[in-house]
N, C-alpha and C positions, 0 to 999 in steps of 0.2 A: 538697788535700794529704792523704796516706793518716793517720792518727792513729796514734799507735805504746801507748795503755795499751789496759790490757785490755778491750776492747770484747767480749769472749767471754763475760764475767760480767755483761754487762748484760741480762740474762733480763725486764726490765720498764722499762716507758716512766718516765722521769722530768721530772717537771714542775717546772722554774725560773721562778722568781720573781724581778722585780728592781722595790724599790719605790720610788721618786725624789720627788724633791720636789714633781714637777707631776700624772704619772700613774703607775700600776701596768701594767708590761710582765709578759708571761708564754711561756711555750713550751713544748710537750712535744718529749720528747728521745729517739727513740728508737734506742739501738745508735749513741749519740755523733751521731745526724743530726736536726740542727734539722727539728721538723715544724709541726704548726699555732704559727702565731705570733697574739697581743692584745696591744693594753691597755685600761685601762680608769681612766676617774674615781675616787678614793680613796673617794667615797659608791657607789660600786658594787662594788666588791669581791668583796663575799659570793659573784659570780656566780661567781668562780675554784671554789668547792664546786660546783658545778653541774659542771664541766669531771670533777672526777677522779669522780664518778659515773656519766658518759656514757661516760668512756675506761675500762673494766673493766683497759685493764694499768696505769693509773698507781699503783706501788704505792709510792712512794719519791718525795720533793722537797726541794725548799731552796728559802732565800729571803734574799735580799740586800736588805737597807733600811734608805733612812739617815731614817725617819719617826724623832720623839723620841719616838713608845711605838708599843710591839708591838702591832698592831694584834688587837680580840677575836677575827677570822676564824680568824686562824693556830690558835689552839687548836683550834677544828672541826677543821681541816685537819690536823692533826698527829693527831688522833684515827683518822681518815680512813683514812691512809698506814702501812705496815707500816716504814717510815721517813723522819724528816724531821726536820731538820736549818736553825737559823738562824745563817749564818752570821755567824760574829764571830774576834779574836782567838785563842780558844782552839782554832779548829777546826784539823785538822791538813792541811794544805797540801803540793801536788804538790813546792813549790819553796821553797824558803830564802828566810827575811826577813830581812831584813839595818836596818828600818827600826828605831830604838833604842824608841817607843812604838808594839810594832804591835797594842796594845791603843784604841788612837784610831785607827786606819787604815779608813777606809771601808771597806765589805764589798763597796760595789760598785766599788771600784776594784783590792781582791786577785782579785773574781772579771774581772775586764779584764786584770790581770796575769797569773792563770790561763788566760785562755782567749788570748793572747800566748804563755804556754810551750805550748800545747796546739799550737799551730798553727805555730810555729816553733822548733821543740828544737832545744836546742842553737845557740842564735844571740841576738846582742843585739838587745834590742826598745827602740824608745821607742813608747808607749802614748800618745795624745791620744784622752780623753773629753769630747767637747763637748758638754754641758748644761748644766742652771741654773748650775752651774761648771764653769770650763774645767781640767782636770789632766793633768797628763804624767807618766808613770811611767817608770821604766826597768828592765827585766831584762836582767841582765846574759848572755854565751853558758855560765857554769857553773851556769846555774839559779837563780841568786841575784836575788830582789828590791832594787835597792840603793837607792830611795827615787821621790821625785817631788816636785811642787810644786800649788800648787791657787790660783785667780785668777777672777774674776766671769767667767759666760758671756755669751753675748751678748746676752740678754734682759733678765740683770740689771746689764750696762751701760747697757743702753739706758735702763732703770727707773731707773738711780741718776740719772743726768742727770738725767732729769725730775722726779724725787721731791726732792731736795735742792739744788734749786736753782732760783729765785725765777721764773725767765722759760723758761728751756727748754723745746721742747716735747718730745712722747716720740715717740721715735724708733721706725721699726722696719727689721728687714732689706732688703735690697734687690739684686737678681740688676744687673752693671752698675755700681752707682754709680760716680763719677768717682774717682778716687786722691787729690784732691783738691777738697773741697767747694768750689763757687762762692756757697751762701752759708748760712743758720744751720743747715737740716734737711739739706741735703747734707752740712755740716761735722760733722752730727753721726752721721750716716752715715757717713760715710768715716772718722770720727775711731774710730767703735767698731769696727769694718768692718777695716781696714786695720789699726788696732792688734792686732786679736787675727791678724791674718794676718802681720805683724811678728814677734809671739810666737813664733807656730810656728815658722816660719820661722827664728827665731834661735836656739830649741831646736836643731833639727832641724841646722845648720850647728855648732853647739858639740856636739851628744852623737855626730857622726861624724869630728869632731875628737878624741874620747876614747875612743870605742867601735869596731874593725870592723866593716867591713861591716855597718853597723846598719839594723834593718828600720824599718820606718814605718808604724805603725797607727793609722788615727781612725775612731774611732765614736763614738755619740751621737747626740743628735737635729740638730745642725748639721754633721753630720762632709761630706753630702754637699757643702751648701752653701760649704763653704773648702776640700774637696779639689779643686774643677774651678780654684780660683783658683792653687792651687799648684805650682810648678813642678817641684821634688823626685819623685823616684819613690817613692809610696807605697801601701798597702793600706788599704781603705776595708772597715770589717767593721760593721755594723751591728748584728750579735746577737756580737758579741764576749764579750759579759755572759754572754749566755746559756751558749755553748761554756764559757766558764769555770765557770763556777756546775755545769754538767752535771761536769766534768770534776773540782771538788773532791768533790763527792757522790759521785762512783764512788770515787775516791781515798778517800773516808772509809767506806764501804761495805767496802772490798776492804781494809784494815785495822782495821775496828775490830768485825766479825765476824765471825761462825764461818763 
């Protein structure tokens, strides 16, 4: 789908960051078009300054991370770049936030809401990022952010079974499993399995109950995994992060300089 901001003023590759609880994803971005994509171990890191040395146009980035400290690389890399940008509440955004503390709002779920308005203006989105937590967002078709909800993902279901509870054992995903478990590692299968594919699922039936013609986006590290199981027509975006992330950096570029 053609992108409607100003792509004419992006004269330099831009390199997004998104840093999670398990790894660090990255991409450069050139002229709004996803190009080399990573990730990497959170003890590896440092290597992203190796990337904007070898790429001579990266001269501009951001970084979405929900780590509890700034990690010391970013400073290098802000040195690095003729600008760069961690996103958080204060940053000023494509689209209206409507959520009452958008000072607590993850940075990687406005950049999934951003890159939602990027790729469908002007239309209601429900947003599903499936990682170490599963969240649903919703944009509404006037641009407005109007909230979302946030629930264990599927790995840290499968961990809480196990971890807080005397006999269980720990589960893991599985392509298949029965809708119904025949006995304790099937049940725990299908229990975490089919719950979070329930979720969806009941989202997805209530937000086209209240919203138009509403679209459907999942990405994440399990988005492929639960989209082959769903029946709803929906859009599978994988660097959804990404496009957003790019798409607030231009937006804040093309407003807050000369």
């Amino acid at each position: 789908m053609e992108k409607e901001y100003n792509v004419s003023l992006q004269v330099m590759q831009h390199l997004v960051i998104d840093i999670g609880n398990a790894r660090i994803k990255y991409a450069v971005v050139d002229k709004g078009e996803i190009g080399a994509t990573g990730n990497l171990p959170h003890d590896r890191a440092s290597e992203i300054l190796k990337i904007v040395k070898q790429e001579k146009g990266i001269r501009r980035g951001i970084v979405a991370s929900v780590a509890a400290a700034e990690p010391g690389w970013l400073k290098e890399l802000e040195k690095a770049l003729d600008l760069f940008i961690v996103l958080d509440g204060t940053i000023p955004l494509p689209f209206r936030v409507l959520y009452r503390t958008p000072e607590t709002l993850g940075p990687d779920r406005l950049a999934a809401v951003a890159g939602a308005y990027t790729k469908f203006p002007g239309s209601n989105v429900m947003i599903f990022d499936l990682g170490t937590a599963l969240t649903v967002d919703i944009l509404n078709a006037s641009g407005e952010y109007v909230g979302g909800n946030i629930s264990p993902g599927m790995s840290m279901r499968f961990r809480a079974l196990h971890q807080f509870t005397g006999r269980l054992p720990l589960g893991e995903p599985e392509n298949g499993a029965p809708p119904v478990g025949g006995n304790t590692q099937e049940a725990l299968t299908a229990g975490v399995q089919q719950g979070i594919l329930r979720e969806i699922e009941g989202y997805i039936t209530w937000g086209r109950s209240q919203f138009t013609d509403m679209k459907v986006i999942l990405t994440g590290g399990d988005a492929d995994f639960f989209a082959k199981m769903l029946k709803s027509p929906i859009f599978v975006d994988r660097n959804l992060v990404f496009t957003g992330l790019d798409r607030i950096l231009q937006h804040y570029a093309e407003h807050t300089q000369d």
